[in-house]
N, C-alpha and C positions, 0 to 999 in steps of 0.2 A: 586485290589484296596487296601487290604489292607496291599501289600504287597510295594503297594508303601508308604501308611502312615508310615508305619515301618519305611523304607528309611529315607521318611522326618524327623522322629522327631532324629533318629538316628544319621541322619547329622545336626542335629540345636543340639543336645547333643555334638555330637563331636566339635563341632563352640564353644558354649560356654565352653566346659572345656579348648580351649583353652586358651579362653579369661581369664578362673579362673587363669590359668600356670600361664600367663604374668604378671596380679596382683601378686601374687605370686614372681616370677622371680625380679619384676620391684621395686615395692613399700611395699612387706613385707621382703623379704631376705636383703636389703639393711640396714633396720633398726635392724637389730639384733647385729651388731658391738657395734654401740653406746648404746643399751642398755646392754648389760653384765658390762658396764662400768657403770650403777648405782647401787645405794646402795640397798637393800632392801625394806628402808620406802620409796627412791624417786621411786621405780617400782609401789611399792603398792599404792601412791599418787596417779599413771595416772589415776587410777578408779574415783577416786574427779575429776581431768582435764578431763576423758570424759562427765560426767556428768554434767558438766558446761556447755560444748560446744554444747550438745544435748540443755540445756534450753536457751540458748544461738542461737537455730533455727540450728543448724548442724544436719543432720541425723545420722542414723546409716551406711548406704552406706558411709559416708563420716569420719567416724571415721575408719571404719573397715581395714584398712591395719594395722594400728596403733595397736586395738584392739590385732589384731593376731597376733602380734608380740610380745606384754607383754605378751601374755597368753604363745608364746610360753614358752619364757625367764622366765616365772611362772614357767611353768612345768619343764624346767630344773633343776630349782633350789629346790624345792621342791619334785620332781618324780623320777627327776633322769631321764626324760623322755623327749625328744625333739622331739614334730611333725615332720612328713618329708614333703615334699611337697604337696604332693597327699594328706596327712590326713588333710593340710589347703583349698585344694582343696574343698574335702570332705565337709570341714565345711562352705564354701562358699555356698555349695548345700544347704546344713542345711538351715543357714542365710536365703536364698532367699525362704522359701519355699517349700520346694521339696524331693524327696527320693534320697539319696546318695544309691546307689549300691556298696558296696565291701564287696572285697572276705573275708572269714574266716582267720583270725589273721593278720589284718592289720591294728587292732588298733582303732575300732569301739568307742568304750567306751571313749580313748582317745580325738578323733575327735571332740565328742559333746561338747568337752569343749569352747571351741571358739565361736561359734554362740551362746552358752546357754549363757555364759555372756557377749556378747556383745547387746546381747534384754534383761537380766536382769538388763542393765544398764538405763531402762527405769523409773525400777523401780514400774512394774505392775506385775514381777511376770513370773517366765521362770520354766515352769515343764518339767521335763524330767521322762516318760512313760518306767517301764519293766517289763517283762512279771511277776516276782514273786519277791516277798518280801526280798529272798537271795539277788539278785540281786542290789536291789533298795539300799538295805543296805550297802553292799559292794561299788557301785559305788558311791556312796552319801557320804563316809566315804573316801574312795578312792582319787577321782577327786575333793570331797568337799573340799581338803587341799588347792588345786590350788585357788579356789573360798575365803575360807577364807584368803589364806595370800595376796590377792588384794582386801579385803575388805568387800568382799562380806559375807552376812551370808547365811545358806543351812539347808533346812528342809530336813525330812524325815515323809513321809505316807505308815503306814504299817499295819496289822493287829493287834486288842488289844489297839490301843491308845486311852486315852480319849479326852475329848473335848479339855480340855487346849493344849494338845498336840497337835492336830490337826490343831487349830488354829492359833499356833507358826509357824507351817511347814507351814503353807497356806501361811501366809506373811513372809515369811524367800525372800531373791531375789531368790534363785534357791531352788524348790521342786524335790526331785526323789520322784517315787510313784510306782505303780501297776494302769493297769485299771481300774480295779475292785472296787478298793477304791475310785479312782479319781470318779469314773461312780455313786456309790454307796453315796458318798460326796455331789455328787451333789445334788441326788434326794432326800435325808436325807435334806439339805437346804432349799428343798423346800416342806417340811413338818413342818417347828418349827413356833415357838408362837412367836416368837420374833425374833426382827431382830440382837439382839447381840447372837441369838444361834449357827446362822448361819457360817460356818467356810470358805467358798472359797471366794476367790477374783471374781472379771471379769476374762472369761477366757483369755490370753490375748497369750501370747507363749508358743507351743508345740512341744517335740522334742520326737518320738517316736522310741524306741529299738525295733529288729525284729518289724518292722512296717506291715510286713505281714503276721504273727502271729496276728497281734492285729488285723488289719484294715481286712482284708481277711479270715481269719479261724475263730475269734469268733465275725464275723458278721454276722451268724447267730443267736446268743445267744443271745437275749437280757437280760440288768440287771433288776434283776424286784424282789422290797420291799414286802413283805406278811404282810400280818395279820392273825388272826386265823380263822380256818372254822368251821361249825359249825358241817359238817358230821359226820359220824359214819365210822370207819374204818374197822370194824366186817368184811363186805362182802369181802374186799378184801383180804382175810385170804378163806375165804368159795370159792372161784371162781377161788384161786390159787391153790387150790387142783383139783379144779376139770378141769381146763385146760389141762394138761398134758394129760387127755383119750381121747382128740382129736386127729387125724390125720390127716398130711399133705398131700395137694391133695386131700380130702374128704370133712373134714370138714372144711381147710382153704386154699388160696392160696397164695402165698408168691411172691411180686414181686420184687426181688433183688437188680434191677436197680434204682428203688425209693425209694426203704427202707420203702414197705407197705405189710401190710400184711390184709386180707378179710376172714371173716368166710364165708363159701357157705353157702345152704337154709340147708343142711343135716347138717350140725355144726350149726347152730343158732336152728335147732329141736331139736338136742341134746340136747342142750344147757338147752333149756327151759325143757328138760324133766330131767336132774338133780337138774337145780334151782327150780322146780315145781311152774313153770309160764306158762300163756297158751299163751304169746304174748310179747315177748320180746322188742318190737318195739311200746309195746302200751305205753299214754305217761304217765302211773304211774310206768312204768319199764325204763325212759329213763335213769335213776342214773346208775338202774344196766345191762344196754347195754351198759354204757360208761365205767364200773369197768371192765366188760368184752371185750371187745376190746383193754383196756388199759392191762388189763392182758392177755389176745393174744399175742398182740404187746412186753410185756417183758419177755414171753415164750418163742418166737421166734425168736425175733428179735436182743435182748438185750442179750449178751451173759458176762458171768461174766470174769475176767480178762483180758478184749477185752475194755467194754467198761465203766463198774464200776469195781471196787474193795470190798472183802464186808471185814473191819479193826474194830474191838473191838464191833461187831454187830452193824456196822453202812454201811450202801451204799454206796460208794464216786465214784462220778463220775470220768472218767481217760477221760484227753485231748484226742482226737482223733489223732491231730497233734504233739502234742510234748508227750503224753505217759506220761505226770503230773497228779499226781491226784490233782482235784478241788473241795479243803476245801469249806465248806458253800455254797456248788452251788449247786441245788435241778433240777429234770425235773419238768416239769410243767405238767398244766392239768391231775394230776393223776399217771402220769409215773414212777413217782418215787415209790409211794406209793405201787403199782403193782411190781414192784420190789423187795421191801424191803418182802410184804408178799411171794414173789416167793424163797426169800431165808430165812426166816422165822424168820428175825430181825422185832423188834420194825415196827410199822405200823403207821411213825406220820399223825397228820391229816390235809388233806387237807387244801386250803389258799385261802385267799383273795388279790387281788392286791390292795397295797396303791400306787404303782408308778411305771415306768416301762421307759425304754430307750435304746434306741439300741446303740451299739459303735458308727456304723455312725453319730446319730444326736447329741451323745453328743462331738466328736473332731470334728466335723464340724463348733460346738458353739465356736470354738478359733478364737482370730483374725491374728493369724497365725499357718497351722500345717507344720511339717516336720519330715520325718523320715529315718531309714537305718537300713538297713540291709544286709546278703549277697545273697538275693535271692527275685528279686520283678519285674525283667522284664519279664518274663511270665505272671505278672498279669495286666503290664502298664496302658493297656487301661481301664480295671475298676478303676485304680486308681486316671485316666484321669479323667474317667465319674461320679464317684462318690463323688472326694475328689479334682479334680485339681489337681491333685499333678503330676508331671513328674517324670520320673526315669531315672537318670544320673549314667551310668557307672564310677564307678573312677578306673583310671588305677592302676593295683599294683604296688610297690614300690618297689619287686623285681620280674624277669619273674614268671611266674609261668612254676616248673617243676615235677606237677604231669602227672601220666599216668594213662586218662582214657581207661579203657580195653573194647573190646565190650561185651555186654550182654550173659550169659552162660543160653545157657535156652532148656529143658529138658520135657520129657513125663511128668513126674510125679513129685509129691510133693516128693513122697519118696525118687525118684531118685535123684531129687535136693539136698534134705538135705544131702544125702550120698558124692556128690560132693561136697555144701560147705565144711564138713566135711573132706576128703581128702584133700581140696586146705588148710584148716588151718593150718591141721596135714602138709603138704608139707611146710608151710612159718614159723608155728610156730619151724619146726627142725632145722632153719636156725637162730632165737631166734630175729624175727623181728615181732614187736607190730603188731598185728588185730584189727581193731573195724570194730563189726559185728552187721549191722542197720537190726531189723527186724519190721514189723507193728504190735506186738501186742504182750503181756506179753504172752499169750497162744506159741506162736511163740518163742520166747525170753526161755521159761520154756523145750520146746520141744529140741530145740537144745542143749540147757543147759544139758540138759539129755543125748544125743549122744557126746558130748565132754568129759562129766568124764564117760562115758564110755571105751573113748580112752585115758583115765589120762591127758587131757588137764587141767592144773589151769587157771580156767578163773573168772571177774569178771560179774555180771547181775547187771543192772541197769536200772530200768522199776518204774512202780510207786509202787510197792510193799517196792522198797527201796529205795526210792524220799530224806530221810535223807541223805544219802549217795554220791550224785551224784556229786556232787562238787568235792572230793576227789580222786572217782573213775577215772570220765573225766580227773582229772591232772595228773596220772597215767597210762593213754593210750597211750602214745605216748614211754614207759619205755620198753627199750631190756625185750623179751619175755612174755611181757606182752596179753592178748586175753580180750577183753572187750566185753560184747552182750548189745545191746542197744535198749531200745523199743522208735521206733519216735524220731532219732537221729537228732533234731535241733538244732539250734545254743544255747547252753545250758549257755553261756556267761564264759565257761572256759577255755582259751585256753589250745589245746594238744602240748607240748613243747618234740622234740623227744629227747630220754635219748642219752648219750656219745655210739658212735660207729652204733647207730643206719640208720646213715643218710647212712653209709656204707652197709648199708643192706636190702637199699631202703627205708627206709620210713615209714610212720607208711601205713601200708595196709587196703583198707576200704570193706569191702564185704557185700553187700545188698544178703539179701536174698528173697525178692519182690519187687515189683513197687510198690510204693506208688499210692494212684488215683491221685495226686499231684506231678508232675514235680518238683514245687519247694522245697517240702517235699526230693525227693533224691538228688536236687542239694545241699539242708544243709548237708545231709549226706555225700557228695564224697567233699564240700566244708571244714569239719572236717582236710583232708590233706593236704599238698601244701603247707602250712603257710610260711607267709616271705622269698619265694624261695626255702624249703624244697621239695625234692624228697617225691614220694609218688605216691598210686597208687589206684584206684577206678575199682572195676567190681560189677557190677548184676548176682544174680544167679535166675533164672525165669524156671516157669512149665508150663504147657498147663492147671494146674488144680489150678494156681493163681484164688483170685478173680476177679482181675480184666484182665483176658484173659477170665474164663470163664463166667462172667457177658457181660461184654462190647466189648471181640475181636469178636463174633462170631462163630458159627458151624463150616465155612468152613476149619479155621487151623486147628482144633479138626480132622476134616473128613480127610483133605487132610495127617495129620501125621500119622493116623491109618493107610490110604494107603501103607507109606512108608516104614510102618512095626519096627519102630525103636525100641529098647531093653530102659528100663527106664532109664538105665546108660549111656546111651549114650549121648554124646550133640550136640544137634542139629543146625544146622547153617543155618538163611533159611531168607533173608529178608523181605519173608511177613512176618510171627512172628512179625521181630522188627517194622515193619512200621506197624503193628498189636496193637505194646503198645502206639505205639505214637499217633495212631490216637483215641484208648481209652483212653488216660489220657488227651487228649484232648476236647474228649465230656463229660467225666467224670466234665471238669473241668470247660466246658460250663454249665452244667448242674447245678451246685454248684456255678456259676456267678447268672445264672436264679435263685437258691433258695435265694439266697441274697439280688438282686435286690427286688427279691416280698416282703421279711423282709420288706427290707428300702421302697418299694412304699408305702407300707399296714404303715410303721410306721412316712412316710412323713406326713400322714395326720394326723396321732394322735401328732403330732410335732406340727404343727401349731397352733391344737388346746391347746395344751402343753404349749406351749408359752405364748399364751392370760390367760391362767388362770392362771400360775406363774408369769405374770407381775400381774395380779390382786392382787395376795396373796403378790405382793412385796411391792405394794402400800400399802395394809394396815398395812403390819411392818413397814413400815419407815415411819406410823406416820400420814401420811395425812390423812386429816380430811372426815369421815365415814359421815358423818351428811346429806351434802348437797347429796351423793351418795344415799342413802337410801331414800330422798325426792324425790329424782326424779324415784326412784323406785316405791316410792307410787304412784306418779305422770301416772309413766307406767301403772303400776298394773290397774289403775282409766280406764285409757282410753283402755285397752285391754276389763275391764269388760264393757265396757259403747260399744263397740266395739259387743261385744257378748249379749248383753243382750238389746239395743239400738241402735241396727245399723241404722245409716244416711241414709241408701238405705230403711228403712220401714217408712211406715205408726207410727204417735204414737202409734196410737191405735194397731200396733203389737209387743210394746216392752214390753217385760218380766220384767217390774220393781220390782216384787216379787223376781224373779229371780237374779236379780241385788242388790236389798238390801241385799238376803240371802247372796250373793257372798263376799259382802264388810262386813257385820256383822263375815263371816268367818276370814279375814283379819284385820280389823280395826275398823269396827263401832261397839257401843256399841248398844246391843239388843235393839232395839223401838226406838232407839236416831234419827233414820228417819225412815218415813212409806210412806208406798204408797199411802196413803191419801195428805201425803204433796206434793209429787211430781208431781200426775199423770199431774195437768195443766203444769207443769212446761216445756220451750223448754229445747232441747237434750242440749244445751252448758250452762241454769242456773241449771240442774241435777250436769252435770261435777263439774260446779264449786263450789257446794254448796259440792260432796262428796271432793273435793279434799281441799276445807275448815275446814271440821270437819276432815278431817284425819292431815293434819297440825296441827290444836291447839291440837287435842287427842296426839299430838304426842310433842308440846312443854310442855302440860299439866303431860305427866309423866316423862319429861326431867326435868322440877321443882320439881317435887315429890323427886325424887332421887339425883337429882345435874348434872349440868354439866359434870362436872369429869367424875365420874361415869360412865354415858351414853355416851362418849367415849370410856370408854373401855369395854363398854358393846357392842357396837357397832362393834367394833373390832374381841370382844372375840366370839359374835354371825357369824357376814360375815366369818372367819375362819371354823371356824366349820362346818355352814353350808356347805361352799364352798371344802372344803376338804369330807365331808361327800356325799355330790351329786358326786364329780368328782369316789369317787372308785366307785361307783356303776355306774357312765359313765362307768367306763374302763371295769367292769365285761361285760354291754351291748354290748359294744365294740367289745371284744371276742367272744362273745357267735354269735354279726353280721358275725365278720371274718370266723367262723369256720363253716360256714351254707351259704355265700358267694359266694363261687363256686359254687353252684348247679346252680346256673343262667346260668353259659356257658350253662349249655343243651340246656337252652332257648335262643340260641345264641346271652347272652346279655355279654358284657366285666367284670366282677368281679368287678375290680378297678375301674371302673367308674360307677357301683353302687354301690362300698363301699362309694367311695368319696362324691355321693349324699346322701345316707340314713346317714352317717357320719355326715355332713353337720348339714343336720335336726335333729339327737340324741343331739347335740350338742346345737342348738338353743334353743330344747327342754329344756334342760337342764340347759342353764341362766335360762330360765321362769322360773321353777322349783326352783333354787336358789334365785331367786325376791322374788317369793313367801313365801319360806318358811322362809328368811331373816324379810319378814314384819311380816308374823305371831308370831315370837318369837319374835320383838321389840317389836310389839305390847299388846303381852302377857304373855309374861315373870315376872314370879313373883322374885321380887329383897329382901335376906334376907342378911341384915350386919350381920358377926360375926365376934367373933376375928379372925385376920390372921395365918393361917395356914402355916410352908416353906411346899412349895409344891415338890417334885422331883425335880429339875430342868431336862429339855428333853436331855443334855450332858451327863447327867450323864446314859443313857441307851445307849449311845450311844460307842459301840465295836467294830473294825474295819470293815468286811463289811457286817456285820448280824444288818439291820434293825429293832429298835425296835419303838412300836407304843402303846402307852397308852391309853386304852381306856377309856374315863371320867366315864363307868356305872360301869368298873367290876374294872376297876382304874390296870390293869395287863398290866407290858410289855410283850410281845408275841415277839416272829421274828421267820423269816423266808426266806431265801432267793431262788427263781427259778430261774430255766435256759430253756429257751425254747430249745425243738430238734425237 
């Protein structure tokens, strides 16, 4: 089945790229004569003539041969640079929607340019998405020349801007950015006081770099703004010392395959008999069973230049997938913290969530995405399922003539290493470039060590020396040159091979593990090949990999022992490889599953996300609070008249004590009604009579103060409030998600009693905000003084470190998490 959906969408791919060729072939190549033959200001005019013809009711479908053909005639003249066909191809993909597929050095960066301004000629705004700041700078600087000499102006969003800057770039027609900021931008938006603090547009066009980088590997991670906590950090300094006297298999079990680890009943008595508690589980120790499982978890699990880095006594997370370290991104729920005391840096403290967003829901908020890369059909189908998005092969522009070698794979780690080692020393005496992709700076360091053993000059480039990489990668492809590379992705450099090198094959790629990701080694062996370059890709693999010994199975372990082989040997055996294949496939089902749960768990906090940032939008842009809070009251009246006088009793069983107490809490003044007035009264002249005195009490201190006033009292209150209920939604939130699962036992579905009890937290929570809305309008004490400048909220505002002002202590705080 679904080997026939493959087929189909394969061949409706193959259909339309050819239809792109013929536009191409028919209606863009024909136009490139006549324009070489204009002047510079008549090319740069077409950008005024398409923008006419758009307001003028033409599409963009109908301008776009046109389009593509100044842009090309752009880029000549200014880049030096002429699209080929395939790269207009490519952008036609862009254009519509969708992930363009191509290989490494075919001019990725180039391609965007054509669809980015042919939807910025809308004039809503075309951001183009990469993965780090280098990047965004360089191509925004770069491609920006094309864009400015046809008219166009081009922001940049990077970390450290301030508001003014921001601002500029948001409305520039073409934006380059970072995720992170874009993600980060948003949710900052939708915290300010005002609606000129605000920096982003509608989202309106997105063109994403390494699109499976972004949309696929950190969709798990969601972005998520902090506040300060109030905890104490102490313990987790006392629980990291005392972790390490545990033992594996004892006192914990470690489950590999999900990346969990469990103290048994003999570890949790330890436990309690160092911390001197008699009940670790009981609920005035629930803080320190969470310090303690969180420090389990970064004793065990968390292994230092694998998966943080610890730089000037600080913890920095390192990408998993490209081997970057990630400035200002924290784990969450503790993690970090447990870390940091694990290696005996600073212990900041815990955080509160002001706002929080997954990749998914926030490129999904475009009204159109698109992206490319050279590695994303391995993941189609979720890109299908989650984002629409199709994936179109583009054909290279010249054959490709690397050679992939088969897999070299071996007893032992040791044995491995000693072989890649040989194969370098055998390519590097012939003075033909290596890049050597291994999964992890630990990895990357060890090798490094066996190479100037044997006087190899090689360069490392891991996150340890993330300054660097730019330079080194344009340097890999240079006669005798040896590069080692941790999570070797498309790093946006091309390797261009030095003079005499093509004679010597190639630059040579040698993996020294599978990635859990397919497409993780197709970026690596995709490093070769460029523009028809010779080149050549092998694996070099153990039986003591993690991922053979996690996910292949006992039986190749057992059945090599059999065979007796020596660790030097290499072994040649097609179960092994149909071995990796079929664990880097469940591996990678698996890690679909963990993401899907992210975005189901965080579809529904979206929705709710939504409703309360159109609420908060409403009351920046102005409309009028007055008549909203009347009808509050109006609510408020009948919920209590609801509870205290329900229609289904008897008079004589309604709580009118209880009901005056309730509205005297709210709105009435003490005595200003009794139960002596009411008791004869029917249920609807009760209604009407509170719903009377709460109107005049409420025009009565509208006159007191002034009009004015009490619109932006009204304002400054529904704000507050509503910002203030929703973090302490999100905290309940979590605290539901994390406690959630235990229902399967009770063979109940998770997700469909998150989405109900969700549901209700939520409902809960406007009431909550009703309420508390009327309580401060209604008794709010109002003092004029002179006017104060207050901060303005821009000005805390630092590229993607969140800060958040709190009215009592009046401190910016930030802090940024990252779920794992």
């Amino acid at each position: 089945m679904f080997k026939f959906i493959e087929r189909l969408f394969n061949g409706s791919n193959e259909r339309e790229i050819k239809k792109m060729r013929r536009v191409v072939e028919e209606q863009i190549n024909p136009l490139e004569a006549s324009l070489k033959n204009l002047s510079d200001a008549s090319l740069a005019h077409k950008t005024v003539e398409f923008k006419n013809r758009l307001a003028n009711g033409e599409t963009l479908d109908d301008i776009l041969p046109e389009a593509f053909a100044v842009v090309r005639e752009a880029s000549r003249r200014v880049l030096g640079m002429r699209q080929y066909d395939v790269q207009l191809i490519g952008g036609m993909v862009l254009h519509s929607g969708n992930i363009a597929e191509m290989c490494t050095g075919e001019g990725k960066t180039l391609v965007a340019v054509a669809p980015v301004y042919l939807n910025a000629l809308e004039g809503k705004g075309a951001h183009v998405i990469t993965v780090n700041d280098y990047l965004a700078k360089r191509d925004s600087e770069w491609m920006g020349q094309v864009y400015k000499f046809l008219g166009l102006s081009v922001g940049l969003i990077v970390h450290d801007l301030d508001f003014n800057q921001r601002k500029i770039a948001y409305n520039s027609d073409v934006t380059y950015g970072t995720n992170n900021e874009f993600g980060f931008d948003y949710l900052r938006d939708n915290m300010v006081t005002r609606l000129d603090q605000m920096v982003q547009r509608p989202l309106h066009y997105c063109l994403i770099d390494e699109v499976d980088s972004i949309l696929i590997d950190e969709a798990r991670t969601p972005l998520i703004i902090s506040g300060p906590g109030q905890k104490s950090t102490d313990m987790y300094y006392t629980v990291a010392k005392l972790v390490p006297k545990l033992e594996k298999d004892v006192d914990y079990t470690i489950d590999e395959k999900q990346k969990t680890v469990a103290p048994t009943e003999a570890g949790v008595a330890k436990m309690e008999k160092l911390l001197h508690v008699d009940n670790l589980y009981d609920t005035k120790n629930l803080e320190l069973n969470h310090i303690f499982n969180q420090a389990l978890r970064a004793e065990t699990m968390m292994k230092r230049d694998r998966d943080y880095v610890v730089k000037d006594g600080e913890v920095i997370i390192v990408d998993e997938f490209t081997g970057r370290m990630m400035y200002g991104r924290r784990y969450s729920d503790g993690l970090h913290q447990a870390i940091e005391a694990k290696e005996g840096c600073k212990v900041e403290r815990e955080s509160q969530t002001l706002a929080t967003i997954t990749f998914q829901n926030y490129f999904r908020m475009y009204d159109k995405l698109a992206g490319m890369t050279g590695t994303a059909k391995t993941e189609e189908q979720e890109f299908i399922k989650i984002y629409g998005l199709e994936v179109f092969q583009i054909p290279t522009n010249k054959p490709i003539r690397r050679v992939d070698l088969p897999d070299a794979i071996y007893k032992t780690k040791r044995g491995k290493i000693r072989a890649v080692v040989r194969e370098v020393k055998r390519r590097h005496a012939t003075g033909q470039p290596i890049l050597i992709g291994t999964t992890s700076i630990e990895q990357s360091e060890e090798l490094s060590h066996y190479l100037k053993k044997e006087g190899i000059v090689h360069n490392v480039l891991n996150a340890k020396y993330h300054e660097k990489e730019a330079m080194i990668v344009a340097q890999a492809g240079q006669k005798g040159q040896v590069t080692i590379a941790t999570n070797m992705a498309g790093r946006g450099t091309d390797i261009v091979l030095g003079d005499g090198v093509a004679e010597l094959g190639g630059l040579a790629i040698i993996g020294t593990e599978r990635h859990e990701s397919r497409r993780i080694d197709n970026q690596l062996r995709g490093r070769a090949g460029r523009q028809g370059d010779p080149g050549s890709s092998q694996f070099f693999l153990s039986l003591d990999d993690d991922l053979l010994r996690i996910f292949g199975g006992d039986n190749i372990k057992k059945f090599m022992e059999k065979m007796g082989l020596d660790e030097d040997e290499e072994i040649k055996s097609k179960m092994v490889s149909n071995a990796i294949r079929k664990a880097q496939q469940r591996v990678e089902n698996r890690n679909f599953e963990t993401r899907k749960y992210v975005l189901e768990y965080d579809d529904v906090m979206n929705q709710q996300r939504q409703v309360l940032y159109e609420q908060r939008r409403r009351i920046l842009e102005g409309e009028d609070m007055k008549d909203q809070i009347i009808r509050m009251v109006d609510e408020l009246i009948n919920h209590a008249m609801n509870t205290y006088a329900d229609e289904k009793l008897y008079p004589e069983e309604w709580d009118l004590a209880g009901l005056i107490k309730y509205c005297e809490k709210y709105f009435l003044v003490p005595g200003e009604i009794t139960v002596e007035q009411i008791e004869d009264m029917s249920r609807e002249e009760i209604q009407k009579l509170l719903v009377k005195t709460a109107h005049d009490t409420y025009e009565s201190r509208e006159k007191s103060i002034g009009s004015e006033l009490m619109r932006e009292l009204e304002k400054a209150v529904m704000l507050k409030v509503v910002d203030a209920k929703w973090m302490e939604h999100l905290d309940n939130m979590d605290m539901l998600k994390e406690g959630i699962n235990l229902r399967s036992y009770g063979q109940r579905n998770p997700i469909v009693e998150y989405k109900v009890e969700a549901f209700d937290m939520f409902e809960e929570m406007e009431h909550i905000i009703m309420e508390t809305i009327i309580l401060y309008m209604y008794h709010i004490q109002i003092r004029v003084t002179e006017p104060v400048q207050a901060p303005a909220t821009e000005d805390h505002l630092k590229g993607s470190t969140a800060h958040y002002v709190d009215d009592n202590t009046n401190e910016s705080v930030a802090e940024n998490n990252i779920d794992h």
